[in-house]
C-alpha positions in Angstrom: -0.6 0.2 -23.6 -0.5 0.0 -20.1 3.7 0.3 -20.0 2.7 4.0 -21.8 0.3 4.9 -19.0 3.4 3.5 -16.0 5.8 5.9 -17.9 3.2 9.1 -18.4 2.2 8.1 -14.3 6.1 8.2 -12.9 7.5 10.8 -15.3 5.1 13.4 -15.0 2.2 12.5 -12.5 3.9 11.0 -10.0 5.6 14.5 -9.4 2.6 16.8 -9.4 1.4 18.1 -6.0 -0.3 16.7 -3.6 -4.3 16.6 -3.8 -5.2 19.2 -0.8 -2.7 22.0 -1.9 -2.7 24.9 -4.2 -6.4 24.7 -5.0 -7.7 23.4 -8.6 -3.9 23.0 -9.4 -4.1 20.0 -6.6 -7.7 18.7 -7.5 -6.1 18.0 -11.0 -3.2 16.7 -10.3 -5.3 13.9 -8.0 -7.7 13.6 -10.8 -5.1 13.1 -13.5 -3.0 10.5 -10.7 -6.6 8.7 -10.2 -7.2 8.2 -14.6 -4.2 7.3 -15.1 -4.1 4.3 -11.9 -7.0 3.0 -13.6 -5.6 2.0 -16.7 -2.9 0.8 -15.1 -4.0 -1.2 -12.2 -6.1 -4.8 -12.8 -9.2 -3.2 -10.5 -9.6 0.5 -9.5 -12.8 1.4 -7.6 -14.6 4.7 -7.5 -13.4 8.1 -5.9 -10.2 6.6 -5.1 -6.9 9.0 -4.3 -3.5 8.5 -5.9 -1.4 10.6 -3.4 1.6 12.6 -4.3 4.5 10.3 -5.0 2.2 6.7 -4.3 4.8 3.9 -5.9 3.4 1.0 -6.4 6.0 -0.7 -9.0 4.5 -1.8 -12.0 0.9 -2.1 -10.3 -0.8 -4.3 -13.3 -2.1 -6.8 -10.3 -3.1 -4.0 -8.0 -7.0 -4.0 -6.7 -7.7 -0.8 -4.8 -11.3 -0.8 -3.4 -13.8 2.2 -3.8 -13.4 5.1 -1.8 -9.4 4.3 -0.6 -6.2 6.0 -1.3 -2.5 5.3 -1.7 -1.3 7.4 1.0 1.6 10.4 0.3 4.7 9.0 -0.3 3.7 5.4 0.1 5.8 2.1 -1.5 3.2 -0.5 -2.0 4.1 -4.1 -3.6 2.4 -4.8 -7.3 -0.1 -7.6 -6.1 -1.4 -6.1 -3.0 -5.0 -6.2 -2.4 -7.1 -3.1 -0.4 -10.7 -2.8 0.0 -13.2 -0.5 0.4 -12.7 2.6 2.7 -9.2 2.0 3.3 -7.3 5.4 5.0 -3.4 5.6 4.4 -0.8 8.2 6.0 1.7 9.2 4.5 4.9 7.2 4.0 3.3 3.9 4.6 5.8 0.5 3.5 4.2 -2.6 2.3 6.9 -4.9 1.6 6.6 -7.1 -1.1 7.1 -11.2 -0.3 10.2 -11.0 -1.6 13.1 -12.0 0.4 16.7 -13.0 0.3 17.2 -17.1 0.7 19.5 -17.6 3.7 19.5 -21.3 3.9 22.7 -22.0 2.7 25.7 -21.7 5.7 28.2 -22.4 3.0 28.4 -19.2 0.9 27.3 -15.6 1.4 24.0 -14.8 1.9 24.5 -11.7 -0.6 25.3 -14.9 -3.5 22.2 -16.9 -2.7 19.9 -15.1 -4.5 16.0 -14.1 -3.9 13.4 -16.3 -3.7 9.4 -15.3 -3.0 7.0 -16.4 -0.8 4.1 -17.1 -1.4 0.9 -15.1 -0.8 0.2 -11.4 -1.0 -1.1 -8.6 1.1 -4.7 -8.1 1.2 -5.9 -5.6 3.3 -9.8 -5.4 4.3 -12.5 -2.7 4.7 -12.8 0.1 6.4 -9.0 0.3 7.8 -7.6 3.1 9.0 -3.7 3.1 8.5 -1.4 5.5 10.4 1.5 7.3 9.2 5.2 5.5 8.7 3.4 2.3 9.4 5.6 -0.8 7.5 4.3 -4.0 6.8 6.3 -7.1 6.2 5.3 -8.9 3.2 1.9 -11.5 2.4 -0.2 -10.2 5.7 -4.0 -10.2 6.1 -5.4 -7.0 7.7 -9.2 -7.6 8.7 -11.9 -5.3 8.3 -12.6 -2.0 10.9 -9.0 -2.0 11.7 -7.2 0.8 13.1 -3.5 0.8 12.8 -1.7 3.1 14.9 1.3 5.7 13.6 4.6 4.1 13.5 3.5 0.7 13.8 5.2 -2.5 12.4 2.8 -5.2 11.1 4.5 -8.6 11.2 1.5 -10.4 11.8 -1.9 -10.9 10.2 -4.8 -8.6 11.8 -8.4 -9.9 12.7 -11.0 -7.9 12.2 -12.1 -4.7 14.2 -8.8 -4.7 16.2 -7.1 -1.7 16.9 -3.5 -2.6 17.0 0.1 -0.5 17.2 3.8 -0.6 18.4 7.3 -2.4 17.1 6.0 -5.5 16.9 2.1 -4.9 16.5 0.1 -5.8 19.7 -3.9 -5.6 20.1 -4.8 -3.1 22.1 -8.5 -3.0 22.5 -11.2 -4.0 19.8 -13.9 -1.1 18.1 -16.9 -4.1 19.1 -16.2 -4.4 22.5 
């Protein structure tokens, strides 16, 4: 049941517009993106936002937290984790932990195949993520983190830091 729910999701709601524009038009197409998420996602919290063209591959082992969203235009891996409160830009990339193995010198990397790490992304409470922000894949984002536009997250995140650049540095802390 839940493949007919992925198909009705990327063939029609996946494509409707975004939440904020053209009035009740908008307001159904984010309630019809938020119904069907929860029948296809393993934990969907209340007053969640499925933005306009959110992909999140299959998304059976998705938990999405109460009161987040999947950002506009988004790419999110199928086992991420995101808590409560959790703000998303638009065109956010959370890589998945899969990777090519390099290991072998002796053929191209291209043959060797893919392997996955282990781990997942889990990303706290009350985040705030900027636009165009990409995150490698398996990282731990505290909670009351601010992550600044642009930003490439290569590293886990403790909590109530506010972090940005190419790679991400701390910049100051909300507590302090």
């Amino acid at each position: 049941m839940k493949y007919f729910w992925l198909v009705l999701y990327y063939g029609f709601a996946y494509h409707l517009p975004a939440t904020y524009s053209l009035g009740k038009i908008g307001l159904f197409s984010g309630h019809l993106r938020r119904f069907i998420f929860k029948r296809i996602a393993k934990k969907c919290g209340h007053h969640v936002n499925i933005k306009r063209h959110a992909f999140f591959g299959k998304g059976f082992d998705i938990e999405l937290g109460n009161y987040s969203d999947l950002g506009i235009d988004c790419h999110v891996p199928n086992n991420i984790k995101i808590g409560d409160y959790v703000m998303m830009g638009p065109k956010c990339h959370i890589l998945s932990n899969h990777t090519h193995n390099t290991s072998r010198l002796d053929i191209p990397m291209q043959q060797q195949g893919k392997i996955e790490k282990p781990g997942r992304t889990i990303i706290g409470n009350d985040v705030w993520i900027g636009r165009q922000v990409l995150f490698t894949g398996g990282k731990h984002v505290g909670n009351h983190v601010i992550i600044g536009a642009g930003s490439v997250v290569c590293k886990d995140i403790e909590d109530y830091a506010v972090v940005g650049g190419n790679p991400i540095r701390i910049i100051r802390y909300r507590n302090k």
